[in-house]
N, C-alpha and C positions, 0 to 999 in steps of 0.2 A: 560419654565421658568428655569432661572439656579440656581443651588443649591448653595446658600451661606456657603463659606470656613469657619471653624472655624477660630478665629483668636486670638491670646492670647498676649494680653497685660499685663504689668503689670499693679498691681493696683493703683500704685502711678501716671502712664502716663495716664489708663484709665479715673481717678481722675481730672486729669488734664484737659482733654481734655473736660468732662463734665462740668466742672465750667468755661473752656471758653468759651465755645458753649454758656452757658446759659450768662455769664457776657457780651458776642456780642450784646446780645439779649435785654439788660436793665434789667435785672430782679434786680431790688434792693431789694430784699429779702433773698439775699444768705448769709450775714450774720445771718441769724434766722432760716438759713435749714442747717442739715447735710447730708454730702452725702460718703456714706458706699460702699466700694465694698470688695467682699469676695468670691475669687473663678468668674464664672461670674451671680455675683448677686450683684446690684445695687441697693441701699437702699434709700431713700430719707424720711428725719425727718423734722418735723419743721412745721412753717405757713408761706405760702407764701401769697403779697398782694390779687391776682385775680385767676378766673379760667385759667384766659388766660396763666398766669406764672406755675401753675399746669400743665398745656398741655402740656408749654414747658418745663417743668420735664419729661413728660410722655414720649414725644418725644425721647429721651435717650435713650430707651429701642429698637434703630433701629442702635447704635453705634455696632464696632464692637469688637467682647468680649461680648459684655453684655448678657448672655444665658437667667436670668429673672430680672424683676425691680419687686422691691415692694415698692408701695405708701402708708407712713405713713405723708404724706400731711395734713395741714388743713389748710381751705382757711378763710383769719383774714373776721370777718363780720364786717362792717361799721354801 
């Protein structure tokens, strides 16, 4: 197995690259999440519609930079 290179972005491209990943995806929830990075630590706030769109927040956490995510997620009940 090969060992994965650190790799250090900034956090404004990191940033970036997270909100298009997920806006590809449909997530129409990203206006009601924020998304924090600091160092590589990747933060996610808000309510998102589904589990499904939390997963692909969780999903993030394999970009590269990102060292930990923490999910302060909450999924809206219907």
């Amino acid at each position: 197995m090969r060992k994965q290179e650190k790799v250090d972005l900034g956090p404004s491209t990191l940033k970036r690259r997270v909100f298009f990943f997920l806006a590809q995806r449909g997530i129409f929830s990203l206006s009601r999440i924020s998304i924090e990075i600091e160092g590589g630590r990747l933060t996610f706030r808000g309510t998102v519609r589904s589990f499904y769109e939390r997963q692909l927040c969780l999903a993030c956490r394999r970009f590269p930079g990102v060292e930990e995510l923490v999910d302060e997620l909450e999924v809206e009940v219907r």
